[in-house]
C-alpha positions in Angstrom: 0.0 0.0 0.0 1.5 3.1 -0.8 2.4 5.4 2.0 -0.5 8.5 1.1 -2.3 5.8 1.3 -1.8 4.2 4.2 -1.3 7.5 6.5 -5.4 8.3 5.0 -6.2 4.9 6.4 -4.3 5.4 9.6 -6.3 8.4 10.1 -9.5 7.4 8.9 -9.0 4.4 11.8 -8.6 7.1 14.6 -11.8 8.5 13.9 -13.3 5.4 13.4 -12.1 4.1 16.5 -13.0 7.4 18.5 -16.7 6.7 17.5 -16.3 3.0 18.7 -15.0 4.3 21.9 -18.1 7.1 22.7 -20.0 4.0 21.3 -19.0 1.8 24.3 -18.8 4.7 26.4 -22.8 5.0 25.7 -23.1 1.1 26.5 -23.6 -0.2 23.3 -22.6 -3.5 21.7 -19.2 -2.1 19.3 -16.6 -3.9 18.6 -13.9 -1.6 18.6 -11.2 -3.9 17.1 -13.3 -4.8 14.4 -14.3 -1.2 13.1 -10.5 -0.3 13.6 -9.6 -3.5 11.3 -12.2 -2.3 8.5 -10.9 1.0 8.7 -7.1 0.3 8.4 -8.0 -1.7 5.5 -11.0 -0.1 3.7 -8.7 1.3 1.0 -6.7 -1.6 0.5 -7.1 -2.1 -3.1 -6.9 1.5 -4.1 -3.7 1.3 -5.7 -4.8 -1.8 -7.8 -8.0 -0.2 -8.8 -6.3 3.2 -9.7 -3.9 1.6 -12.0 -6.1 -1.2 -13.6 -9.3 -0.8 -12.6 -12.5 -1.1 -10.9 -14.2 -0.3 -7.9 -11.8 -0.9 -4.8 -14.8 -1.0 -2.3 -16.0 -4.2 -3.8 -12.5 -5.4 -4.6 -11.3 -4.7 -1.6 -14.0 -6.0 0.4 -13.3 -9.4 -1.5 -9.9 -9.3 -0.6 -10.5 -8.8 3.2 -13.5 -11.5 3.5 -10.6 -13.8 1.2 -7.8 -13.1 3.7 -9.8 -12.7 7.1 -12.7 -14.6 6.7 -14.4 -11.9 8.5 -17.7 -10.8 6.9 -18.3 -7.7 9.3 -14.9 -6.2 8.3 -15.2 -6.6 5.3 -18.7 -5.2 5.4 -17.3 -2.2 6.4 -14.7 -2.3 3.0 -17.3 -2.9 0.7 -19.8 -0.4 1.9 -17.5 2.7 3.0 -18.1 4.4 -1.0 -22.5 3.0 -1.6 -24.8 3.3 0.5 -28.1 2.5 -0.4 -30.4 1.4 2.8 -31.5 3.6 6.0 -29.1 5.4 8.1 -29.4 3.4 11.6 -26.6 3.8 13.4 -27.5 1.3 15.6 -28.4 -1.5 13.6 -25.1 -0.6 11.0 -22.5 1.0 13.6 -19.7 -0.5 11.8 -20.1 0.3 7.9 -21.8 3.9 9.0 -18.5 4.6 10.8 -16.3 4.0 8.1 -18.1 5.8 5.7 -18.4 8.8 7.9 -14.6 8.3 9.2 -13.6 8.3 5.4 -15.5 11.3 4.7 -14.3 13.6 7.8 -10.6 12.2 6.1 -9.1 14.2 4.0 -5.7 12.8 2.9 -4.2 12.2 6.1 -6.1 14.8 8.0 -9.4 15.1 10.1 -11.5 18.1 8.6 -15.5 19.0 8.2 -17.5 17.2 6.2 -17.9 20.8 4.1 -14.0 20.8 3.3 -13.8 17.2 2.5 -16.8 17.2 0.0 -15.6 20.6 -1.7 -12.2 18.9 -2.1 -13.8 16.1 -3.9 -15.7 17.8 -6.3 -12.6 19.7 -7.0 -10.4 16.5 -7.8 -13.1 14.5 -8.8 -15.9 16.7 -10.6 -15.3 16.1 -14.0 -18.5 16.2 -15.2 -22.5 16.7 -14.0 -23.1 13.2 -13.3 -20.1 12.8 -11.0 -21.0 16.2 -9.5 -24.1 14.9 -8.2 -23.2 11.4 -7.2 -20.5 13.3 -4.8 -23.3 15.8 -3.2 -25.6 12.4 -2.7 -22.7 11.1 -0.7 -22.5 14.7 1.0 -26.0 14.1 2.1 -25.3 10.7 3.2 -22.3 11.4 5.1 -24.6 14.4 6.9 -27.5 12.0 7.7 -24.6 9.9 9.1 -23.6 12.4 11.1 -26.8 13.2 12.5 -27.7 10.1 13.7 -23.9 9.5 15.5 -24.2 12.6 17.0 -28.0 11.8 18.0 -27.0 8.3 19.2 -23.4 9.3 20.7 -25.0 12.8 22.5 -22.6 15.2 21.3 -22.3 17.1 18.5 -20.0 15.6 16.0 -19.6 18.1 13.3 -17.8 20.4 16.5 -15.8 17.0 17.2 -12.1 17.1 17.0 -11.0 13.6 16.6 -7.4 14.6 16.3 -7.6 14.9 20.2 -10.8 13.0 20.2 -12.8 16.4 22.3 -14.6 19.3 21.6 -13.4 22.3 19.7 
């Protein structure tokens, strides 16, 4: 895995793991290990995907459930990109903190959804279609957001997980 790479999955686990830990912290059933696991490796076939191909959720997701025989890490890998059912944070702790993780991630830094999303349509924008997949992921990420901060009782978009408090 290529170090950029790797330091945005480092980071992506800290928050990841800071929303297990208010998770347990409010009694529910998280397993912290686990979430960190899908996190350190929900971009692990990013480099393969950016030089031949393909969508490195899914692949990547293979490759975990392959190596791991873990279903609910790999969950996590496969579904931190598409979304397509409720947002219930209780139900889907797991995949719903990966994909907000990777969205408050940008590089190898911790920043507001608002910064991250305007960054992608920058890099990524290229045209109408991929314009407005990337602001239905913005409102995704948001209803995520809501329901953590609902479920977790704090507010998450004033969150700094870099020293996992308030700012």
């Amino acid at each position: 895995m290529p170090e950029h790479i790797r330091a945005h999955s480092e980071q992506v686990a800290n928050v990841a793991i800071a929303l297990a830990e208010l998770g347990v912290r409010r009694g529910l059933d998280v397993s912290i290990e686990s979430i960190a696991s899908s996190a350190l490796l929900h971009d692990i076939a990013k480099a393969y995907t950016i030089e031949f191909g393909g969508d490195h959720a899914w692949i990547g997701g293979s490759i975990v459930l392959s190596e791991t025989g873990n279903p609910y890490v790999a969950q996590g890998v496969v579904h931190h990109v598409h979304w397509d059912w409720p947002v219930d944070s209780e139900l889907c702790f797991l995949p719903l903190a990966i994909i907000y993780a990777d969205k408050r991630v940008m590089h190898d830094s911790v920043v507001s959804l608002n910064e991250r999303f305007e960054d992608l349509v920058v890099r990524y924008g290229r045209n109408d279609r991929i314009i407005a997949n990337i602001m239905k992921a913005k409102v995704l990420a948001e209803q995520i957001e809501r329901a953590f901060s609902e479920q977790l009782g704090i507010s998450l978009h004033e969150y700094s997980f870099n020293s996992r408090r308030m700012v």
